[in-house]
C-alpha positions as CSV (number, residue, x, y, z in Angstrom):
1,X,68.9,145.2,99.6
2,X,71.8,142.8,99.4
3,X,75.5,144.8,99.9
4,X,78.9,142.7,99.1
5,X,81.8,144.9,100.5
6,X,84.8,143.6,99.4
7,X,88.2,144.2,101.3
8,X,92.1,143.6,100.8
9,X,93.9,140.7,102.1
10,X,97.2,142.7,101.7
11,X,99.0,143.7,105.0
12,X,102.8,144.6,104.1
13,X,103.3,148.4,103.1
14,X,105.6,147.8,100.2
15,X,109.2,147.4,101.5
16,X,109.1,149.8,104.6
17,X,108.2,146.7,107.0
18,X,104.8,148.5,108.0
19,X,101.8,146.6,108.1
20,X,98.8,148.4,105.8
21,X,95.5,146.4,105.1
22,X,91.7,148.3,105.1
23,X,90.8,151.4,106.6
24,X,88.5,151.1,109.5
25,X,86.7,154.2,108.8
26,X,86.1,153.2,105.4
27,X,84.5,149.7,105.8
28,X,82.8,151.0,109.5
29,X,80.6,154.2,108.2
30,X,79.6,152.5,104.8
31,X,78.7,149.6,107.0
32,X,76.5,151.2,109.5
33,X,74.7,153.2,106.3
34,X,73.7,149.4,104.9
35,X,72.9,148.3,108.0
36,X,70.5,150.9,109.4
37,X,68.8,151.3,106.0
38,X,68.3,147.2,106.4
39,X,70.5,145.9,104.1
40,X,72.2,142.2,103.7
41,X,75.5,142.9,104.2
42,X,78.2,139.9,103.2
43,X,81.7,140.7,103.4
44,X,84.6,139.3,100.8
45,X,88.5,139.5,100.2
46,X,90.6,137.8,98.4
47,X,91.9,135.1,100.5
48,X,88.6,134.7,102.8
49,X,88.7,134.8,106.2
50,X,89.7,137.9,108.3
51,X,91.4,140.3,106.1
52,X,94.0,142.6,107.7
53,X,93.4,145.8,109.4
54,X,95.7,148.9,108.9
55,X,97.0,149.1,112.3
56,X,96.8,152.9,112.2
57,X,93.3,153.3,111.2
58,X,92.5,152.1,114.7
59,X,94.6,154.5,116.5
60,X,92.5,157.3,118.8
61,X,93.3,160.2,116.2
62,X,91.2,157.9,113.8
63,X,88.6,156.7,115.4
64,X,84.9,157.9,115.1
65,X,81.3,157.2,116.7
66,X,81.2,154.6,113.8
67,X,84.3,153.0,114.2
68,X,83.9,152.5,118.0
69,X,80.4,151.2,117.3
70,X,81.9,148.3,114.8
71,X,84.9,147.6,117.2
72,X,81.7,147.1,120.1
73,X,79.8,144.8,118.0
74,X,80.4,141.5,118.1
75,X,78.4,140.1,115.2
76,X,80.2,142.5,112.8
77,X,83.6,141.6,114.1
78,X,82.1,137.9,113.5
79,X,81.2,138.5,110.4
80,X,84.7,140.3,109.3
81,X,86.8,137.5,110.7
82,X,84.8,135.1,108.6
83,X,84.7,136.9,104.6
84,X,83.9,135.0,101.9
85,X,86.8,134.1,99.6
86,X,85.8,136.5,96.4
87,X,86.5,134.1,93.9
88,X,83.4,132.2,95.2
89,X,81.2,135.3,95.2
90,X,79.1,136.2,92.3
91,X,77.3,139.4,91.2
92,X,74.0,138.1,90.6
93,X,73.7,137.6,94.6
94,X,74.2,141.4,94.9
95,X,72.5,144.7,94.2
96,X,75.6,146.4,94.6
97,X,79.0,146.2,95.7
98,X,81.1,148.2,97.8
99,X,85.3,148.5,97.8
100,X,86.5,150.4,101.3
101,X,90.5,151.3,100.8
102,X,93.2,152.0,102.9
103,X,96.1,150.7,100.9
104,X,96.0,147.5,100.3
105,X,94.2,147.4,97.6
106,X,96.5,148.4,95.7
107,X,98.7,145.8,96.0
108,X,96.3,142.9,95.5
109,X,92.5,143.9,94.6
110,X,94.0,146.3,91.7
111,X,95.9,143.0,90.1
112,X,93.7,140.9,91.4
113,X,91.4,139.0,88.3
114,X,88.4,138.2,90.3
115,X,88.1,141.2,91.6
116,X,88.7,142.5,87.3
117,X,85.7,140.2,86.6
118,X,83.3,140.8,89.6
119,X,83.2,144.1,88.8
120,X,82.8,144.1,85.4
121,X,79.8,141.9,85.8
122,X,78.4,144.2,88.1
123,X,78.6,146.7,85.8
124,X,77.5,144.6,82.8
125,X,74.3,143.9,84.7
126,X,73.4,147.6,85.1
127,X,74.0,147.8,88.7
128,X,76.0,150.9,90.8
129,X,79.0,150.1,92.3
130,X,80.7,152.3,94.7
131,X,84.6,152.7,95.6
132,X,86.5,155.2,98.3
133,X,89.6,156.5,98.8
134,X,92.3,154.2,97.6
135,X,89.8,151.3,96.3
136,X,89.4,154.0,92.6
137,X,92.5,152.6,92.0
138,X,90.7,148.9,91.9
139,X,89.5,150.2,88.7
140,X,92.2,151.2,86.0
141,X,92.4,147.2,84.8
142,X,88.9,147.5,84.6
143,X,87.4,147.4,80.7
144,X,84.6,148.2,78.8
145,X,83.2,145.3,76.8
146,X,85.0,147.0,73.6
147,X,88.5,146.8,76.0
148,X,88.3,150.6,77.1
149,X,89.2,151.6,80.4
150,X,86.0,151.7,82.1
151,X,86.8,154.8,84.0
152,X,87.8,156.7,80.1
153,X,85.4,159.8,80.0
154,X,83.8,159.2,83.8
155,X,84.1,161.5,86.8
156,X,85.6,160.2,89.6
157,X,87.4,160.9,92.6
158,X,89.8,159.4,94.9
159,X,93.1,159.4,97.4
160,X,95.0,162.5,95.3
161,X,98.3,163.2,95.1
162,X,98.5,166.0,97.8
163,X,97.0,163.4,100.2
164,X,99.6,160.6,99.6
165,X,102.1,162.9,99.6
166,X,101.1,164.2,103.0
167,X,101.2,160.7,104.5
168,X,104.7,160.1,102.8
169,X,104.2,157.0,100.7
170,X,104.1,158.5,97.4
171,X,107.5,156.5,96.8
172,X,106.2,153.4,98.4
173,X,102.3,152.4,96.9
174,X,102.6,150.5,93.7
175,X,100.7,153.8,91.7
176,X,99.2,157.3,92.9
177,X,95.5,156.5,92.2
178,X,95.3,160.3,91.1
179,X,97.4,160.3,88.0
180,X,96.4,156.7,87.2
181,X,92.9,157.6,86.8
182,X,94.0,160.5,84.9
183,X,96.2,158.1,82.7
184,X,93.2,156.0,81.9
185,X,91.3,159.2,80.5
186,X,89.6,159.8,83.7
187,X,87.8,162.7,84.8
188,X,89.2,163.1,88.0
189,X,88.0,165.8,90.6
190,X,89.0,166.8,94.0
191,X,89.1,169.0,97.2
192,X,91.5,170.3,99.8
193,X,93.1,167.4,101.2
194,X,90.7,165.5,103.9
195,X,87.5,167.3,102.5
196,X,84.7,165.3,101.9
197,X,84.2,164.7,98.5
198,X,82.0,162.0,96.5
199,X,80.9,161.9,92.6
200,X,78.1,160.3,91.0
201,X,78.6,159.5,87.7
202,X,75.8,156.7,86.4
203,X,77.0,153.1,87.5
204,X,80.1,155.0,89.5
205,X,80.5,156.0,92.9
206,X,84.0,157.5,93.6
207,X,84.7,159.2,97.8
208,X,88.1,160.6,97.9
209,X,89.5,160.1,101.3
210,X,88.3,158.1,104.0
211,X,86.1,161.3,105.7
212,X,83.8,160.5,102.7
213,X,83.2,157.2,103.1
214,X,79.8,157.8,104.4
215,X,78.7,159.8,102.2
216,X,79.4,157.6,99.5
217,X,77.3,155.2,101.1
218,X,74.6,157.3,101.6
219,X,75.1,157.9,98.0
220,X,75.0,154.3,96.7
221,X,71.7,153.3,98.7
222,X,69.6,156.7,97.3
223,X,71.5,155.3,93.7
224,X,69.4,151.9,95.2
225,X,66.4,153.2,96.4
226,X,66.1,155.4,93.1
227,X,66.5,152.2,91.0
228,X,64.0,150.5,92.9
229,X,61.4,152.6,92.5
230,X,61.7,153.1,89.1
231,X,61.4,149.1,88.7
232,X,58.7,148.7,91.4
């Protein structure tokens, strides 16, 4: 099982001079999930190298077993410091990809045409691709071949109003990745703010906050397994 993750190389929280970047929860549980179930992991972002880490993820209120365990292991903090520039990634290396949030993606991956393309061809080749919290958003430039919004008609799930609005940036993010979805003809489904919530719909995987990054994961390699049984 080969995993791409891909992650932001965005690190300014629009014009409030805060740094933003990935969510540490979100790329350490998924992480640990691949890893444990033996997966190839490989690591992208737009500019290559290490992307940037939203300072507040990392704070004690944040932290979990999983994020100490990535922030103790020295060949996944190698391997973060060291992403592949995603313009020199390609789908048919992957079973799957993986888009962790935190804000930054919304600034760059959701613009971002490599990011357009690569998942597009992921989903052209039949494969499940999976996206939490703010990373949804990644999707609503996304098209079917006949130039639909890939998300028209589909569940999914995602960082909702309430929750943005709790951490006070609803006038700062570029788009609230709720009514965007909803825009694109979205089926868009939620819980109390900071539930765990994930939705399966076909190729889509959709966790709305970072708390359900893991289970998204788990998600994604049963999608996997499921698959490759049925081709085995």
């Amino acid at each position: 099982m080969k995993v791409l993750m891909v992650l932001t190389s965005h690190d300014t929280l629009g014009d409030t001079g805060k740094k933003t970047g990935f969510w540490l929860e979100e790329l350490a549980a998924p992480y640990y999930i691949f890893k444990d179930a033996g997966a190839e992991i490989t690591l992208a972002s737009p500019k290559g190298g290490e992307p940037p880490l939203d300072p507040k993820s990392d704070e004690p209120m944040f932290q979990t077993d999983l994020t100490r365990r990535f922030s103790a292991d020295e060949v996944a903090k190698a391997k973060l410091a060291e992403t592949e520039r995603l313009d020199s990634v390609d789908q048919k290396d992957f079973d799957t990809v993986f888009y962790p949030g935190g804000h930054g993606p919304l600034w760059d991956l959701a613009e971002d045409p490599n990011s357009i393309k690569l998942i597009e061809a992921f989903i052209a080749a039949g494969k499940t691709i999976a996206l939490v919290c703010h990373a949804p958003g990644v999707l609503h430039r996304v098209t079917n071949p006949d130039g639909t919004p890939f998300v028209q008609g589909r569940y999914v799930t995602g960082f909702t109003n309430s929750e943005e609005e709790a951490v006070g940036l609803t006038k700062v993010v570029p788009f609230l990745v709720e009514d965007e979805l909803l825009s694109l003809g979205a089926v868009f489904s939620k819980v109390n703010d900071w539930g765990v919530h994930t939705v399966v719909d076909g190729q889509l995987i959709s966790g709305q906050n970072p708390a359900s990054s893991g289970e998204a994961a788990e998600a994604l390699v049963a999608a996997l397994s499921q698959r490759k049984t049925k081709t085995a």
